[in-house]
C-alpha positions as CSV (number, residue, x, y, z in Angstrom):
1,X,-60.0,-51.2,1.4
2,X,-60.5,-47.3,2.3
3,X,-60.2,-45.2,-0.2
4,X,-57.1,-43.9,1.4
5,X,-55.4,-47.1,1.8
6,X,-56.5,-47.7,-1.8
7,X,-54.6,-44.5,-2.5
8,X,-51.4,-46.1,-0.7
9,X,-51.6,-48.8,-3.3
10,X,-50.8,-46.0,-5.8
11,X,-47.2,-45.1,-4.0
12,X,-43.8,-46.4,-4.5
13,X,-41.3,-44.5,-2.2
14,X,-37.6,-44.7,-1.4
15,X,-36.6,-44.6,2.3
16,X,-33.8,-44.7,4.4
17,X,-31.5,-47.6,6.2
18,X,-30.2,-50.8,6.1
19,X,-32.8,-52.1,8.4
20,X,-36.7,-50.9,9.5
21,X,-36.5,-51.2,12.9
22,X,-39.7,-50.7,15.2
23,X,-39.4,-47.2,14.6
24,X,-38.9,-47.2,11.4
25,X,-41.0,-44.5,9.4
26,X,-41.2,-46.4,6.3
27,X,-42.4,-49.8,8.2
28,X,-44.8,-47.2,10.2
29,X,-46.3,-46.2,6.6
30,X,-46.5,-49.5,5.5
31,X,-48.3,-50.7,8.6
32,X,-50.7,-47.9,8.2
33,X,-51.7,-49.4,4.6
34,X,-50.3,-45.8,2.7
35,X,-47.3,-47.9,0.9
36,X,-48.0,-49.8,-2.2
37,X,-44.5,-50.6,-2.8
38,X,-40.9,-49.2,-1.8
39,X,-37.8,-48.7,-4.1
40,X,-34.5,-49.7,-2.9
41,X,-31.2,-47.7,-3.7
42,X,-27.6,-48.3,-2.7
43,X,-26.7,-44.6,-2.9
44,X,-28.0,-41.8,-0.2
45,X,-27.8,-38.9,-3.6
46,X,-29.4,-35.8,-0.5
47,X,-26.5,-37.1,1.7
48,X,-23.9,-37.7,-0.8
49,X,-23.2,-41.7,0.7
50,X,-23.0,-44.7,0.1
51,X,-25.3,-45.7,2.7
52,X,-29.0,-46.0,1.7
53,X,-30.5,-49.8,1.7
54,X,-27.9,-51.8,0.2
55,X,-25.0,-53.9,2.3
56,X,-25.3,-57.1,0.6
57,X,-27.5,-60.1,-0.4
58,X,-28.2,-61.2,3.5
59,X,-28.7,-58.0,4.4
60,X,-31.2,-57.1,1.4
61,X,-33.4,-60.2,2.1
62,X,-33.7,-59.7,5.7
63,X,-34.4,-55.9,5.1
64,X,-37.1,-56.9,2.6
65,X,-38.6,-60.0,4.6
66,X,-39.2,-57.5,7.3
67,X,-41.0,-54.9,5.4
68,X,-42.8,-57.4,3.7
69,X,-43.9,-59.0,7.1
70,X,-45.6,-55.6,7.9
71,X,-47.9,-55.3,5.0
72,X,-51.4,-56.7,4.6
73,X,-51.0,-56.2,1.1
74,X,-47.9,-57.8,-0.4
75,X,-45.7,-54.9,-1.2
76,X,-43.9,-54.5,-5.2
77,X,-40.3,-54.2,-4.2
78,X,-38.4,-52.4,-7.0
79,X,-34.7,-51.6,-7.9
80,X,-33.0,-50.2,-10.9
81,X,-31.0,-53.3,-12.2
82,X,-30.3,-52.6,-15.6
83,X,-26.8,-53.4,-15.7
84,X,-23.1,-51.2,-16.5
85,X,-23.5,-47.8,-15.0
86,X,-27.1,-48.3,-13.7
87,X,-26.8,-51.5,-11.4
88,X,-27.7,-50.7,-7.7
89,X,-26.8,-54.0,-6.9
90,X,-23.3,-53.9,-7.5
91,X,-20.4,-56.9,-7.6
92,X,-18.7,-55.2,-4.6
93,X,-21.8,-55.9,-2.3
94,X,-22.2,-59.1,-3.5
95,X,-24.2,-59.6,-6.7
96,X,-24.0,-60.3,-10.0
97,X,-22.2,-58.0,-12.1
98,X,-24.2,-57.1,-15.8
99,X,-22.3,-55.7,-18.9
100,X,-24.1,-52.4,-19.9
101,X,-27.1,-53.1,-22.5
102,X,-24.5,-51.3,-24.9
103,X,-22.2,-54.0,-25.2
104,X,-24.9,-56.8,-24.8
105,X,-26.6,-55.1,-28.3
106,X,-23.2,-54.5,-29.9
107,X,-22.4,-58.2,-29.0
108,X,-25.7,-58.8,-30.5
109,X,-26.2,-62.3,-29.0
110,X,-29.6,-62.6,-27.6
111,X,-28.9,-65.6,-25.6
112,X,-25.3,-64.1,-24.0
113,X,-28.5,-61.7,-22.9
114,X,-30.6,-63.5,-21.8
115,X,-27.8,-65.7,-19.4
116,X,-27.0,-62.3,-18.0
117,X,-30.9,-61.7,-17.4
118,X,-31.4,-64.7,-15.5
119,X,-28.4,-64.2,-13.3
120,X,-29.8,-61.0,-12.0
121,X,-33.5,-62.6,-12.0
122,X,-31.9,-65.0,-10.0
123,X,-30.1,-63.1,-7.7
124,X,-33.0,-60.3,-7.3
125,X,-35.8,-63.2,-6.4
126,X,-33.1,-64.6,-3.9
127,X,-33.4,-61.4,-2.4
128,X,-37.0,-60.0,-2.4
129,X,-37.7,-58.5,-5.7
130,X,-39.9,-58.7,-7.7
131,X,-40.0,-55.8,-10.1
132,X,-37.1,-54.9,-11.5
133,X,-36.9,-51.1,-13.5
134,X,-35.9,-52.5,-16.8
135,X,-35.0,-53.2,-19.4
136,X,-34.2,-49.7,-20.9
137,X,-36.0,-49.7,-24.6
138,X,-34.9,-46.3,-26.0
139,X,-33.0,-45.9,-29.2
140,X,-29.7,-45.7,-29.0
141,X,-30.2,-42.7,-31.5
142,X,-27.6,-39.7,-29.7
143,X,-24.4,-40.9,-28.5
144,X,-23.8,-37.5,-26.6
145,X,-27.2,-37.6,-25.0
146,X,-25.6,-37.3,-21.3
147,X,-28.3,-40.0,-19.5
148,X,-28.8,-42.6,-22.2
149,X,-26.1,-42.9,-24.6
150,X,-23.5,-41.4,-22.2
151,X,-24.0,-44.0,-20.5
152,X,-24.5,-47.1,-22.6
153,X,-28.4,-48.3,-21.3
154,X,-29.2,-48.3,-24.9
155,X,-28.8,-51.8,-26.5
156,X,-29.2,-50.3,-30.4
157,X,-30.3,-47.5,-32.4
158,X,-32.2,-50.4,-34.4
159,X,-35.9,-51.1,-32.7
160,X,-35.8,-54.9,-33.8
161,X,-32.2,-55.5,-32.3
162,X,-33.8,-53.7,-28.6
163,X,-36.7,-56.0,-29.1
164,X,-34.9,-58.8,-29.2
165,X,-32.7,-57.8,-26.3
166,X,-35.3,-56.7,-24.2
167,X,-37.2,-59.7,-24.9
168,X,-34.2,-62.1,-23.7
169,X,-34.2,-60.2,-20.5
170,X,-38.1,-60.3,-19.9
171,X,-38.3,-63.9,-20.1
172,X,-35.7,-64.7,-17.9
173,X,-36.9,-62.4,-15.1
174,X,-40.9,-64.2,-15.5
175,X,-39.0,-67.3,-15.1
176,X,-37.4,-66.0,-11.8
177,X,-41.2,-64.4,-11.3
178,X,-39.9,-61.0,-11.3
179,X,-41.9,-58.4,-13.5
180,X,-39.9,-56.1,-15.6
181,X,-40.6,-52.0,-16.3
182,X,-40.0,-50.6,-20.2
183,X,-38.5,-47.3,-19.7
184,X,-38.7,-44.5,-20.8
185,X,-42.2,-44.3,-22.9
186,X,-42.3,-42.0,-25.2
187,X,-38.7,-42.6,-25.5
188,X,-35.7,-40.3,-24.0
189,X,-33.1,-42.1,-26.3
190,X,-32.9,-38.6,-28.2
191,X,-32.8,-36.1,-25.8
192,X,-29.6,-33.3,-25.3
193,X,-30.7,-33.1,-21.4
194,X,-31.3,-35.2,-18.2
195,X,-34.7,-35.2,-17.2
196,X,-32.5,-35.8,-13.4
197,X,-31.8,-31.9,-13.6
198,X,-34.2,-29.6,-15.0
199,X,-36.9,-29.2,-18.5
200,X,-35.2,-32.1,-21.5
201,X,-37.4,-31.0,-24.7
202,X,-37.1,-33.5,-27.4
203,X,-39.0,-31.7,-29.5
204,X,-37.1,-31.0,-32.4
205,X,-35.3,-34.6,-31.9
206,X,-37.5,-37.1,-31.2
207,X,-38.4,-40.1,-34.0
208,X,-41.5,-41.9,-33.7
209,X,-39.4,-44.7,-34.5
210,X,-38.9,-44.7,-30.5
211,X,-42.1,-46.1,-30.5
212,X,-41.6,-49.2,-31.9
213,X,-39.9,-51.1,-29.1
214,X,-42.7,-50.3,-27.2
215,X,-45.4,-51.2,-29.6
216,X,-43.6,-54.6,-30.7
217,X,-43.6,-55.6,-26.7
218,X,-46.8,-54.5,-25.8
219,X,-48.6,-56.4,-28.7
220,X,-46.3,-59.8,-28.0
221,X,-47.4,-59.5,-24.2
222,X,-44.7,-58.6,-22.9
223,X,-45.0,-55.4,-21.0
224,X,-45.9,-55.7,-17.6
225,X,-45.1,-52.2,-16.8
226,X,-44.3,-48.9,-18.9
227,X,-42.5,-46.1,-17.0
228,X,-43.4,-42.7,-18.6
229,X,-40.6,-40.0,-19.5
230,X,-40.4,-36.7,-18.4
231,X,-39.6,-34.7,-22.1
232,X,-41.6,-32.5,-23.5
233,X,-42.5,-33.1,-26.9
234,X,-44.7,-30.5,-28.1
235,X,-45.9,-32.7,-31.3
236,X,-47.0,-35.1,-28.5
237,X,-48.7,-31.7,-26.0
238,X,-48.2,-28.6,-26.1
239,X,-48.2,-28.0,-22.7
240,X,-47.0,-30.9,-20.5
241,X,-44.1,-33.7,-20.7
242,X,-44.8,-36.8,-21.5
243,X,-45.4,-37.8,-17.4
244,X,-48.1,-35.3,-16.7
245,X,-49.4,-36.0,-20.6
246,X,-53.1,-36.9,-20.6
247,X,-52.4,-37.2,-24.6
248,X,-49.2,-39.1,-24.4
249,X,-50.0,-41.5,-21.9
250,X,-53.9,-42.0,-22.3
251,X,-54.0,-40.9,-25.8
252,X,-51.0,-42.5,-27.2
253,X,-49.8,-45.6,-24.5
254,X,-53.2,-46.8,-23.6
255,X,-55.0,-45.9,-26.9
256,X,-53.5,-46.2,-29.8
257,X,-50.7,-48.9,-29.0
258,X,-53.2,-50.7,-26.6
259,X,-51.5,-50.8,-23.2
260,X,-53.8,-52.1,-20.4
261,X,-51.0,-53.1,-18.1
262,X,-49.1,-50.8,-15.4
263,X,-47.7,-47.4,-16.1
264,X,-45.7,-46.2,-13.7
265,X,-44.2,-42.4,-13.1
266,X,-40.9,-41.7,-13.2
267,X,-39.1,-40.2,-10.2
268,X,-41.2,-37.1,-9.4
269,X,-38.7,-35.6,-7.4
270,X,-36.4,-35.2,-10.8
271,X,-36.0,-31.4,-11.7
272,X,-38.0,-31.9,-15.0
273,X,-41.1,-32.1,-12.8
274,X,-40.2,-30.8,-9.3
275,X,-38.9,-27.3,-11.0
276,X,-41.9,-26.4,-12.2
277,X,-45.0,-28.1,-10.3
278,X,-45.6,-28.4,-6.8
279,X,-46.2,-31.6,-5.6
280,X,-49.9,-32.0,-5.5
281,X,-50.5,-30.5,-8.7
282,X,-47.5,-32.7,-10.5
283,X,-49.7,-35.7,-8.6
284,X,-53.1,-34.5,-10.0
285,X,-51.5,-34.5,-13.9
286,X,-49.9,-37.7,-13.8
287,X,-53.0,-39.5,-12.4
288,X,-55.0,-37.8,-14.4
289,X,-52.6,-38.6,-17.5
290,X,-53.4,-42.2,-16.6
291,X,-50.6,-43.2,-14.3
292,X,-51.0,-46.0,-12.4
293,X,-48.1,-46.0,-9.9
294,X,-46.8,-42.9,-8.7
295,X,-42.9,-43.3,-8.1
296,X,-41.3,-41.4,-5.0
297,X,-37.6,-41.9,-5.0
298,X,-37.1,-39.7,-1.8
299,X,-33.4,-39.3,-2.3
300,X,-32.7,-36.7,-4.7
301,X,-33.7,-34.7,-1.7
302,X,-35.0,-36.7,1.8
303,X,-38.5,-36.6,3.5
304,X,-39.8,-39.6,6.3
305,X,-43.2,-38.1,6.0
306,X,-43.4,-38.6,2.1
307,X,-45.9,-41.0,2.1
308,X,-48.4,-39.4,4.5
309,X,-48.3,-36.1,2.7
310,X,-48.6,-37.8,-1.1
311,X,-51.7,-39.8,0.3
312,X,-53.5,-36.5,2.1
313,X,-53.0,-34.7,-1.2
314,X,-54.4,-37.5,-3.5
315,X,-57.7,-37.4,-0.7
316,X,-58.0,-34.2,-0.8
317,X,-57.9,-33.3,-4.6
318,X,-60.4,-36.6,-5.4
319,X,-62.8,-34.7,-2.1
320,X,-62.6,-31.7,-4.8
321,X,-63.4,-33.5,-7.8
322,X,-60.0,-32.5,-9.2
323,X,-59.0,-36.0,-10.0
324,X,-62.3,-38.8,-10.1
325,X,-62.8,-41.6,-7.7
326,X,-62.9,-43.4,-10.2
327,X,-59.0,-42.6,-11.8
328,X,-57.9,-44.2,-8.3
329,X,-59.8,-47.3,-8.7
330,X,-58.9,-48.2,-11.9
331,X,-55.4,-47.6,-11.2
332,X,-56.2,-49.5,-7.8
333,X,-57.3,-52.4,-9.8
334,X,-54.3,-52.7,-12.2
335,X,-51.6,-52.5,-9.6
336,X,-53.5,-55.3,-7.1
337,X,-53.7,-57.4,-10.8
338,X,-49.4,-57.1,-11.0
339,X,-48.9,-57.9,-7.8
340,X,-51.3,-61.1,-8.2
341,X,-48.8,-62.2,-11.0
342,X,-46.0,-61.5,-9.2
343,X,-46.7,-61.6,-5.2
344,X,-48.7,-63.6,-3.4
345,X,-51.2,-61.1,-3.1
């Protein structure tokens, strides 16, 4: 591979439509080897529809086949699928509906979990997946916190009862050969903001008990991929949130609890990060934080030449020596190794 299709490796985007057809600037990208992987959403959030990639099963596989087809390198395919108010692929289109990880913990039946879990495995395989951006494995520590608890994608404020949720809903999806994404490292289960709209310091309410989902999954094996947070934490740094965190995630995820698998960003275009750094300096920190996938969800606000422009930045700030060719290939490496587990890459 060039280095700049090595690069594209790095890069999971969101596009638009139901379909790529020939002209299709997302199937033009992938052709060109600049798209590692593509995120599908069933809401357009810039153009305030319900029209983004998501009709129903049919339509989803043939969508997918046909990106798929254009790639040289199998490509991850990832949707949010955690179930209650975060479910992209919702009953009305034609999938399986999943309580919220609130009720599943309160319920406190692992195998009641776990049925759900397959289901969705089931029904994401039959479709084209094969990473799903769960299972959610903060505490449920702040009721009032208006993205976590708000919402229910919390199973407990106990870490052992979210491990043993979490770890019903891993399983299933490796049985279905779907990899699964612990989110959000170093936990956001605290937080008084949304990391979706501007700077959420968790500073003064963060626990390292957060940490212990995470630990207790990594060391069982069963963390495929880590998505980092966007709070600041200035016990963790100082100066950057966790995302754009050399200490947090190199220090603190790979380090000292031992992580050698995926990490992936989240969605730079939130307001946490997009607020305050331009793009190719936000892309700079988090690879040189020791992200591995660099997550694009393109629909907060909407660009078709996303992928082109990430790419040429990357180039051009490893041909100044502002982030080592070696950072890519490492990265490189790790992402080709998920993809042999769960592609036929």
């Amino acid at each position: 591979m060039t280095l700049r299709q090595k690069v594209g490796q790095l890069l999971v985007v969101g596009f638009r439509g139901l379909d790529a057809g020939p002209r299709s600037p997302i199937l033009r990208d992938i052709r060109a080897g600049i798209v590692g992987g593509v995120v599908l959403f069933d809401r357009d959030l810039a153009r305030e529809s319900d029209r983004r990639n998501i009709r129903s099963p049919r339509q989803v596989r043939t969508l997918v086949a046909s990106l798929q087809e254009a790639a040289a390198v199998p490509l991850l395919v990832a949707v949010d699928q955690e179930g209650g108010a975060v479910a992209r692929l919702k009953k009305e289109h034609g999938f399986p509906e999943i309580p919220a990880a609130r009720r599943l913990g309160e319920a406190d039946d692992p195998e009641r979990t776990r049925r759900h879990a397959a289901a969705t495995a089931a029904a994401l395989a039959a479709a084209g997946f094969n990473l799903n951006l769960a299972p959610v494995v903060d505490l449920d520590v702040n009721p009032d916190n208006p993205i976590i608890g708000r919402l229910g994608r919390a199973y407990s404020s106990d870490p052992a009862a979210v491990v043993r949720h979490a770890r019903a809903v891993i399983e299933a999806h490796r049985e279905h050969e779907i990899s699964c994404c612990l989110k959000h490292f170093p936990g956001h289960g605290s937080s008084r903001g949304d990391s979706h709209l501007g700077f959420t310091n968790v500073s003064d309410t963060w626990d390292p008990l957060e940490l212990e989902p995470f630990s207790a999954l990594i060391a069982c094996g069963l963390a495929d991929v880590v998505m980092s947070a966007h709070v600041f934490n200035r016990h963790l740094d100082p100066e950057f949130p966790a995302t754009l965190s050399e200490a947090t995630i190199g220090g603190l995820l790979r380090d000292r609890l031992g992580f050698r698998g995926v990490v992936v960003t989240d969605d730079l275009d939130m307001k946490a990060v997009s607020d305050t750094y331009l793009r190719e300096r936000a892309l700079e920190l988090a690879l040189n934080a020791g992200n591995d996938i660099l997550l694009i969800a393109n629909n907060m606000t909407y660009d078709p030449r996303v992928p082109s422009r990430a790419v040429d930045a990357i180039l051009g700030l490893v041909a100044s020596g502002r982030v080592a060719r070696s950072r890519i290939d490492e990265s490189w490496r790790r992402v080709l190794e998920l993809k042999g587990k769960r592609t036929s890459a």
